[in-house]
C-alpha positions as CSV (number, residue, x, y, z in Angstrom):
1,X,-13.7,27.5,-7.3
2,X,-16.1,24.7,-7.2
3,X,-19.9,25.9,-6.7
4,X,-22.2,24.8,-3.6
5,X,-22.9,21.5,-3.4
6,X,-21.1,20.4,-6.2
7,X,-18.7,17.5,-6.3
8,X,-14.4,18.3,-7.1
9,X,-14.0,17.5,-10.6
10,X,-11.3,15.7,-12.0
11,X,-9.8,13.8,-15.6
12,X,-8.4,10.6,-15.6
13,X,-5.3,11.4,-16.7
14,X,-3.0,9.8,-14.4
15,X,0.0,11.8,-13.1
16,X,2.5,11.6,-10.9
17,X,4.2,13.8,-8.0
18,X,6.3,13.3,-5.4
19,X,5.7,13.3,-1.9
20,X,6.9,17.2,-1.5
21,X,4.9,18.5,-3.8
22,X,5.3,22.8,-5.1
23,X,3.8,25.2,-2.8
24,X,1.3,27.3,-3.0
25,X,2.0,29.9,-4.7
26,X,-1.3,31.8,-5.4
27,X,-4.2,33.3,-3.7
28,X,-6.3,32.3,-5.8
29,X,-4.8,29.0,-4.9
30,X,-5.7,29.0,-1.3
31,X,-8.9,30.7,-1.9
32,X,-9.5,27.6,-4.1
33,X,-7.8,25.1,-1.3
34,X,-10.4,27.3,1.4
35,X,-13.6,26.7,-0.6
36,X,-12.9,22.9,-1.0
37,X,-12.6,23.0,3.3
38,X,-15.8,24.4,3.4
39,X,-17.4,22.1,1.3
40,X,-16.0,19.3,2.5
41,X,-17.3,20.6,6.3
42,X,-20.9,21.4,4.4
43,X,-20.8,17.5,3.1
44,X,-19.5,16.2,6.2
45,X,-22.7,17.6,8.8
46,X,-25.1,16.9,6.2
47,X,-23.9,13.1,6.6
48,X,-24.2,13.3,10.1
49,X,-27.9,15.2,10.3
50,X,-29.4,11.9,7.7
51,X,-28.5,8.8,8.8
52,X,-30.9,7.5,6.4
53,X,-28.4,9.1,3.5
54,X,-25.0,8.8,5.5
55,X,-23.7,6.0,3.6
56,X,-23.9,7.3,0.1
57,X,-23.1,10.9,1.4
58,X,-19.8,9.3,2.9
59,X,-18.7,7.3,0.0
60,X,-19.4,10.2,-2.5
61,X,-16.9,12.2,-0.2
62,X,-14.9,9.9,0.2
63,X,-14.5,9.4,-3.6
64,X,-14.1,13.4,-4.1
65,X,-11.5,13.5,-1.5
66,X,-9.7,10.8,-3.0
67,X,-9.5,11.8,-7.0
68,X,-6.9,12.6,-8.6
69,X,-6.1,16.7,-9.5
70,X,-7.0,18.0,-12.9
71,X,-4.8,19.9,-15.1
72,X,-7.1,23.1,-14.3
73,X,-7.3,22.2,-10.5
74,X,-3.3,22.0,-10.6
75,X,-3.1,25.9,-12.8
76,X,-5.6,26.9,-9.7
77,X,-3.4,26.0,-7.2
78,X,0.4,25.4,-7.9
79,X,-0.3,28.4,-10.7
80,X,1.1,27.5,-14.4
81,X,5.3,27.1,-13.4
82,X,4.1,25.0,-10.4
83,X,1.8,22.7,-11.7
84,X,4.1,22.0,-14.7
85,X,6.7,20.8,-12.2
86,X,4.1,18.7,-10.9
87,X,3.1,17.1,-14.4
88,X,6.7,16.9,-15.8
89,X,7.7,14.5,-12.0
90,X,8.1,11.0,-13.0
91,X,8.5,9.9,-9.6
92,X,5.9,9.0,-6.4
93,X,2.0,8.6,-6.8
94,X,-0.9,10.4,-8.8
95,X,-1.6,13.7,-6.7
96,X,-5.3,13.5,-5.3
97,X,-7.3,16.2,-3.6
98,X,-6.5,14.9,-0.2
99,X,-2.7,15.4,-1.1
100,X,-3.2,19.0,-1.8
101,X,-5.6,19.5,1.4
102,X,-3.3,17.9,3.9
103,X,-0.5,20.5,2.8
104,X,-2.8,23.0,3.2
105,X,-4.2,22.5,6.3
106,X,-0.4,22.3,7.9
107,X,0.5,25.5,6.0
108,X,-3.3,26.7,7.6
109,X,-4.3,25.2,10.0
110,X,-7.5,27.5,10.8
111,X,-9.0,26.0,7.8
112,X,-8.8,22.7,8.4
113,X,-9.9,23.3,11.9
114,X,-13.9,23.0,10.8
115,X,-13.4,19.9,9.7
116,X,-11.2,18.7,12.5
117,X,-13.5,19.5,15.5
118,X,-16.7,17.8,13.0
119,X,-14.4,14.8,13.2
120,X,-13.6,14.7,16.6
121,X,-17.0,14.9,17.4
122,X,-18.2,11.8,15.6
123,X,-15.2,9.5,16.4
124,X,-17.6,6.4,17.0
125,X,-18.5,6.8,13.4
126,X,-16.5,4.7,10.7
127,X,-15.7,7.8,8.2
128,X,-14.0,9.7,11.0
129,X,-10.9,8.1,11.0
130,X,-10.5,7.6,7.3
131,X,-11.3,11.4,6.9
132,X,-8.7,12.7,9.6
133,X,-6.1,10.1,8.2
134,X,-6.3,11.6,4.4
135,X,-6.1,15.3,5.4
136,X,-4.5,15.5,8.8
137,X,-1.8,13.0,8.5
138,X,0.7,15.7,8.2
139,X,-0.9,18.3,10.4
140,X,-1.0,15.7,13.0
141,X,3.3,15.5,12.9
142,X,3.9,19.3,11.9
143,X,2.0,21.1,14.2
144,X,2.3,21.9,17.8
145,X,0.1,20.1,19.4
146,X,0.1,20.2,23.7
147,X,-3.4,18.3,24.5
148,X,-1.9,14.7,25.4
149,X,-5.2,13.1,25.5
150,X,-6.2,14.4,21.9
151,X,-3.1,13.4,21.0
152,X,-3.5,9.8,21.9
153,X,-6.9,9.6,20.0
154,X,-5.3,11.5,16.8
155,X,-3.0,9.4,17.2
156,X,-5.5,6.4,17.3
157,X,-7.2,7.1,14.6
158,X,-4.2,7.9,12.5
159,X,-3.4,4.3,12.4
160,X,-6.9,2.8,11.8
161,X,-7.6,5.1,9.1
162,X,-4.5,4.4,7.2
163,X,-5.3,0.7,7.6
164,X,-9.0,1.0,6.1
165,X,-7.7,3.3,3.0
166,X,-4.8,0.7,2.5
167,X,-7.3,-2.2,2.6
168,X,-9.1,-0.2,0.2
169,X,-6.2,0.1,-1.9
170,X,-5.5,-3.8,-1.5
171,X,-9.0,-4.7,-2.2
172,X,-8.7,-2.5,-5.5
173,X,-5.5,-3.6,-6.6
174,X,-4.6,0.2,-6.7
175,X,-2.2,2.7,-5.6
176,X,-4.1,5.3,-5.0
177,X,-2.9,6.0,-1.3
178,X,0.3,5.4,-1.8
179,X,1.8,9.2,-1.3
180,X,0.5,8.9,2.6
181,X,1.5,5.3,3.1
182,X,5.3,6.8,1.9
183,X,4.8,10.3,4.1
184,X,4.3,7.4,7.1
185,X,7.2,5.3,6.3
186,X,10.0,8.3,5.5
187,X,8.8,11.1,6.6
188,X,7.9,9.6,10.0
189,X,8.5,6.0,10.8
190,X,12.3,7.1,9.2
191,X,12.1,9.9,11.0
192,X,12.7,9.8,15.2
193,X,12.3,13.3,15.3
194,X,8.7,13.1,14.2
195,X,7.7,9.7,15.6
196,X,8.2,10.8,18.7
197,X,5.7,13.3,18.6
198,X,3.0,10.7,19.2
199,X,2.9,8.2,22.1
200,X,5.1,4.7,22.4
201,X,1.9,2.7,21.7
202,X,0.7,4.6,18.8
203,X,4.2,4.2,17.2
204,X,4.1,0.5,17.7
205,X,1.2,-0.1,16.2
206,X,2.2,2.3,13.2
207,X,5.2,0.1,12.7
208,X,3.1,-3.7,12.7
209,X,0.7,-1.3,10.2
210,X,3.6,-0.1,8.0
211,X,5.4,-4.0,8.0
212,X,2.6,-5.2,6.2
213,X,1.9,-2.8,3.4
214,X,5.4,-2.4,3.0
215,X,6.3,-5.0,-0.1
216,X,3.1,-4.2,-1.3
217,X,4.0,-0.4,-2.2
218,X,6.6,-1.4,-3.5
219,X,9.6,-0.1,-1.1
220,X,11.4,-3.3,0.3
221,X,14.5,-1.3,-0.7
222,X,14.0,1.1,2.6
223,X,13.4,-1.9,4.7
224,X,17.0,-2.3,6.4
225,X,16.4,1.3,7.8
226,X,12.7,0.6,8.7
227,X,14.1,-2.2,10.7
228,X,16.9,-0.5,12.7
229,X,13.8,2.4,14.0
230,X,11.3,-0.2,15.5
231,X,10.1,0.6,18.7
232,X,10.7,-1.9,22.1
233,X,8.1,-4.2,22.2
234,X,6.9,-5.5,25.6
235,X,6.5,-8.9,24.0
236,X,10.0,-9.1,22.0
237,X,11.6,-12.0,24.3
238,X,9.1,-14.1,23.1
239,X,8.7,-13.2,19.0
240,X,12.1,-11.9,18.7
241,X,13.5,-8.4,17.2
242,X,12.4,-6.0,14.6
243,X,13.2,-9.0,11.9
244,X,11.3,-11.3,13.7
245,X,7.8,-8.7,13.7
246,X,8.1,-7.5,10.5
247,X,8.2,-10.9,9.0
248,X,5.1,-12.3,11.3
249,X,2.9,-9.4,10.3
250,X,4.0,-10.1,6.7
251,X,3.4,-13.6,6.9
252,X,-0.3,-12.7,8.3
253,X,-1.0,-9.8,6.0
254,X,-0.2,-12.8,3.1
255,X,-2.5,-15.1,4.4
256,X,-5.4,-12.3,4.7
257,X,-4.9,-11.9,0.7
258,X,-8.3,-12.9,-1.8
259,X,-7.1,-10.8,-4.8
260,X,-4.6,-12.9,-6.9
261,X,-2.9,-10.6,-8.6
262,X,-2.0,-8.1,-4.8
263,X,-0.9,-12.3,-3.6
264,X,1.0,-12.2,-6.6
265,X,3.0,-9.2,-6.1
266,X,3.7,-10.0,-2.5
267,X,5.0,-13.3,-3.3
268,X,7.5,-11.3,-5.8
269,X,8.3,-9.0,-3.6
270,X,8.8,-10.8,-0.2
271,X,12.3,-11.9,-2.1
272,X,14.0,-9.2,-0.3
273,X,13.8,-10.9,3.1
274,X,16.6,-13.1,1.8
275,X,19.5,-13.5,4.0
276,X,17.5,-12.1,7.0
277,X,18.1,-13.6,10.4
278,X,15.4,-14.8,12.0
279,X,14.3,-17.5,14.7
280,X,13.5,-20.5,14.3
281,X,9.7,-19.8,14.6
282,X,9.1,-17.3,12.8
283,X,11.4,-18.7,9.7
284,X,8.7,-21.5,10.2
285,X,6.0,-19.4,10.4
286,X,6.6,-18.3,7.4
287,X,7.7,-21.3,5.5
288,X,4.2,-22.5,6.2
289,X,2.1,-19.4,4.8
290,X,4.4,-20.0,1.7
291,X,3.4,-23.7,1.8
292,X,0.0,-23.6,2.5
293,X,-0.5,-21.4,-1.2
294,X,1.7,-24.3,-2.9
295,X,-1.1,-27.0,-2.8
296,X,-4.9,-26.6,-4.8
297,X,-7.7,-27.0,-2.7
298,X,-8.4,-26.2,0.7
299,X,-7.7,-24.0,2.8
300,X,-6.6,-21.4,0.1
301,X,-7.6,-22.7,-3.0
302,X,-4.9,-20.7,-4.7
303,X,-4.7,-20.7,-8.9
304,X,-2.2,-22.1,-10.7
305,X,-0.1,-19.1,-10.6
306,X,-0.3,-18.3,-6.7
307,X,1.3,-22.2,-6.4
308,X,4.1,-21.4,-8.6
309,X,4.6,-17.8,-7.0
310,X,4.9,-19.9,-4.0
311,X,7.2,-22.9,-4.8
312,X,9.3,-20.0,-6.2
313,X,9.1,-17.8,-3.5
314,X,9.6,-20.7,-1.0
315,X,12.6,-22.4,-2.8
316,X,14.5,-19.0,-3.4
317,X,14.5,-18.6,0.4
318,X,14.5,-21.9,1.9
319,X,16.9,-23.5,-0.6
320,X,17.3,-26.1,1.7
321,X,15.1,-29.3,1.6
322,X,14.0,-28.5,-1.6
323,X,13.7,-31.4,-3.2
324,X,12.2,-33.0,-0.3
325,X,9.4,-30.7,-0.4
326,X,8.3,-30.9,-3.7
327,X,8.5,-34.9,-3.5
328,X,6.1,-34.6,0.1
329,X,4.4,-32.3,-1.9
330,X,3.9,-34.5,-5.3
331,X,3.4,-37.3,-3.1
332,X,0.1,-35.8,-1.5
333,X,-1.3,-34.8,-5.0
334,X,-1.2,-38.1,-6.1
335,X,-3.7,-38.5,-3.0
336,X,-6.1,-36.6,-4.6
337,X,-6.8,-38.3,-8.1
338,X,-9.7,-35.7,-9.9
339,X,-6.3,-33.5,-9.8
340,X,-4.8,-35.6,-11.7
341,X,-6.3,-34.8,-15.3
342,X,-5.4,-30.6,-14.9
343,X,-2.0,-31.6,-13.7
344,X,-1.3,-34.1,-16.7
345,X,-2.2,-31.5,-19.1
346,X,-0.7,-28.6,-17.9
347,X,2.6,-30.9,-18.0
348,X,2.0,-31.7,-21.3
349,X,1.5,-28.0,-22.3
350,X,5.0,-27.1,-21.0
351,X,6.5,-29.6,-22.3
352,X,5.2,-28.9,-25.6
353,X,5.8,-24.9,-24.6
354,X,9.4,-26.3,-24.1
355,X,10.1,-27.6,-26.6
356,X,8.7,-24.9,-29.0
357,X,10.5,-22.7,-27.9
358,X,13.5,-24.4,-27.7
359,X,13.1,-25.2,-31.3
360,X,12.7,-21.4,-31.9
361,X,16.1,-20.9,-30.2
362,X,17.9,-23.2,-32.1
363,X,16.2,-22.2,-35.4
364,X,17.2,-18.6,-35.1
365,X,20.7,-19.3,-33.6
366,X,21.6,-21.3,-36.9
367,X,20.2,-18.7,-38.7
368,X,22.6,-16.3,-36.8
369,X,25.4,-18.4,-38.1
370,X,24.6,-18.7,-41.4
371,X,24.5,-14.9,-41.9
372,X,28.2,-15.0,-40.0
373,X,30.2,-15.6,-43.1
374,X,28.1,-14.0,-45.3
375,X,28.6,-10.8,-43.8
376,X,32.4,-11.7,-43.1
């Protein structure tokens, strides 16, 4: 049980778990889960009583909220069968602290209440709504809850949290909250049941939120069911159906992007919007996010690989008017003559790359042959 004013230790062993994870089955366990509540409460008002300190006192939470379990941590509180079911998962994220809190605090509630009233108090503070989103993001859906208006401001801050933590994890180039953005999406946004729980706005907003982290954490593959559970928009005579928002959120979450190698992975991911209907804005819409990385310079200044994620990206979906495009496209280069040199001699080290390799091919494909009869 961690001591008074200490922080939660943890290894850096990563491991993984999936989103159910064992329950627990001590109670030594929920002492443990208990004494990490309190603490968490004790760090929490001594942020609020020192402004002068909140900012480190926040982040250091923060951090300790969001580490990953230790093999001890996991004996404590899934005891020694548990916890090995938890190490041996191959499947889902690393389990963090906030994982293991959120379970907790639906399973007991009363000891996540503390910390819940702290929160509520403080809403105008920026922490609030990260902290509520990391350990209340199930309570919020699995308990009874009959106070409409708190219910709209849980609700609220539900969705703003989850968008700073997944900023955080964009920023980062990191998965670390990637359990809770899957508890959103198929435990909730899949779920009607669930989704219902919290208002018609609320669940709006959560879908534009979960449409642009989607590709991102990797499950395009649950996207045809996402689609059919969107919510009415007021709005959706002018920008279309659930295809239609999904895509224009993803188009502006892409143009948002500073870290190369997050643009990088949306660019190979947004290859499952193939063969999706859309209208005729939004298909341009997004054929100009995808052209505006294909060109150096201004306004995007993307590298060398962003452009070719893009002409790739932009071809496979838009076969159409290829060619055109790249000849508008090589056209306008030659506009801009100190390009000229880096484009010459990255030609000239594919074609060299070329042909090397297709010298290696042949080389070991008549080697092949030769050791044919030999062996015959």
């Amino acid at each position: 049980m961690p001591e008074k004013g200490s922080s939660i230790s943890v290894s850096n062993d990563r491991l993984t778990i999936p989103i159910r994870m064992p329950p627990v089955s001590t109670a030594r366990g929920s002492a443990y889960l208990n004494a990490l509540a309190i603490e968490i409460e004790k760090k929490l008002q001594r942020a609020i009583a020192s402004p002068s300190q909140r900012r480190d006192l926040v982040q250091e939470l923060f951090a300790d909220v969001a580490l990953e379990v230790d093999g001890r941590a996991k004996d404590i509180i899934f005891g020694e069968e548990g916890a090995s079911l938890v190490a041996d998962d191959e499947y889902g994220s690393p389990i963090c602290f906030y994982d293991v809190l959120a379970d907790h605090f639906v399973s007991t509630p009363q000891d996540g209440r503390p910390i819940l009233d702290l929160i509520a108090q403080h809403w105008t503070h920026s922490f609030a709504s990260n902290f509520f989103t990391l350990l209340f993001h199930k309570w919020l859906f699995e308990v009874q809850l009959d106070n409409l208006e708190s219910l709209l401001r849980y609700s609220s801050a539900l969705v703003q949290g989850a968008t700073n933590v997944f900023w955080i994890d964009i920023q980062t180039n990191a998965r670390r909250f990637q359990s809770l953005f899957q508890y959103l999406l198929e435990e909730v946004a899949l779920r009607s049941e669930r989704l219902k729980k919290i208002p018609l706005q609320a669940q709006r907003d959560l879908f534009l939120l979960l449409s642009r982290f989607t590709l991102f954490y990797d499950l395009g593959d649950k996207l045809e069911s996402f689609l059919k559970q969107f919510p009415d928009y007021p709005n959706a005579f002018l920008v279309g159906g659930a295809s239609d928002i999904f895509v224009t959120e993803l188009a502006d979450q892409i143009q948002k992007l500073k870290v190369e190698p997050v643009l990088l992975h949306y660019l190979s991911q947004i290859k499952v919007l193939q063969g999706m209907e859309l209208r005729l804005a939004t298909s341009t819409r997004l054929k100009t996010c995808l052209y505006s990385f294909t060109s150096p310079g201004a306004p995007m200044y993307p590298t060398r690989a962003v452009r070719h994620a893009a002409w790739d990206a932009l071809d496979f979906l838009f076969p159409v008017g290829r060619i055109p495009r790249h000849l508008i496209s090589l056209f306008f280069r030659l506009l801009y003559p100190w390009y000229w040199p880096s484009s010459c001699w990255n030609f000239i080290i594919s074609c060299i790359q070329a042909v090397f390799y297709s010298v290696l091919r042949f080389v070991f494909s008549s080697w092949e042959n030769l050791r044919k009869p030999r062996q015959s």
